[in-house]
C-alpha positions as CSV (number, residue, x, y, z in Angstrom):
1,X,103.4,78.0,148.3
2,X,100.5,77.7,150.7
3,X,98.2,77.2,147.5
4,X,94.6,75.9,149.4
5,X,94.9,78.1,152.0
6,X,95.5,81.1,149.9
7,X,92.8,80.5,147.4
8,X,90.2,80.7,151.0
9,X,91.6,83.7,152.3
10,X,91.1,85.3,148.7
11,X,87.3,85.4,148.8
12,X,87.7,87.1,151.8
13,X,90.3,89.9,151.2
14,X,93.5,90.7,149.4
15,X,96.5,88.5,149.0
16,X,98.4,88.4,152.5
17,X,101.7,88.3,151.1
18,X,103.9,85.5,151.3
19,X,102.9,83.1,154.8
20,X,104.2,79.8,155.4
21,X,101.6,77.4,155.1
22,X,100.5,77.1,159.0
23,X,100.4,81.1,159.3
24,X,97.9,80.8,156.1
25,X,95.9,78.0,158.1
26,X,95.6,80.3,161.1
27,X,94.7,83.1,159.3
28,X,91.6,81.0,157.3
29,X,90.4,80.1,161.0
30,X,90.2,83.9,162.0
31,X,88.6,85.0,159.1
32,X,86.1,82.0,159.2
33,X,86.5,80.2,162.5
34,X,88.2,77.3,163.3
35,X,86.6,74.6,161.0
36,X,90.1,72.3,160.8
37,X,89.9,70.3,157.6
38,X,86.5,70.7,156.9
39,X,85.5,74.1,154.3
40,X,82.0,75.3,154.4
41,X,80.7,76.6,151.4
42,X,78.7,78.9,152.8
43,X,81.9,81.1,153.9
44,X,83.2,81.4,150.5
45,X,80.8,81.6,147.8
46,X,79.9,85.2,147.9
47,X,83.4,86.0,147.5
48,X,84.8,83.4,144.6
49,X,84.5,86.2,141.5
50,X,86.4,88.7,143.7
51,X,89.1,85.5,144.5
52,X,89.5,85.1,140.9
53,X,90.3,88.8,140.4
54,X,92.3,88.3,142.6
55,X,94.5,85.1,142.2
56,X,95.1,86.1,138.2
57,X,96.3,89.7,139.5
58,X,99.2,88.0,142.1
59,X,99.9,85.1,138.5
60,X,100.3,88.6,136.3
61,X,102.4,90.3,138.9
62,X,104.8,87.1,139.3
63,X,105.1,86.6,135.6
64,X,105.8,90.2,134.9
65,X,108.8,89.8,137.3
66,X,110.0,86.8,135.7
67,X,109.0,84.7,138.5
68,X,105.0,82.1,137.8
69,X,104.5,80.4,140.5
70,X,106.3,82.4,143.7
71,X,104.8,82.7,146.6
72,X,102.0,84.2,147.1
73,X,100.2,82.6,144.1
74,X,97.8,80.0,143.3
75,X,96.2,78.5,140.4
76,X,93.2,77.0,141.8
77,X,91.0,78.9,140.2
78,X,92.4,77.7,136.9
């Protein structure tokens, strides 16, 4: 579960589905640009109440099916 990564590409657009964790990493450095390890602010902060929104509707989802904690989920914003 490509948790970090996830929780980026969330204040940027709907859950991606299930990615290993290097697809997720290339997909944060097209949405963004390539950064490597480093995570400017700046990038996410408009989206973080929309990333919320987002990360507890892909927890409900995977709970309703029996299954907290699948892939794609993250509980970052917790």
């Amino acid at each position: 579960n490509p948790c970090f990564e996830l929780w980026l590409v969330l204040h940027l657009r709907e859950s991606p589905g299930c990615r290993h964790r290097h697809d997720m990493q290339r997909l944060v450095g097209t949405l963004v640009g390539e950064r490597k390890k480093a995570v400017n602010f700046a990038d996410y902060q408009g989206g973080y109440f929309e990333a919320v929104k987002r990360a507890k509707r892909l927890d409900e989802h995977a709970e309703e099916n029996g299954e907290q904690g699948r892939c794609p989920t993250t509980g970052v914003y917790r």
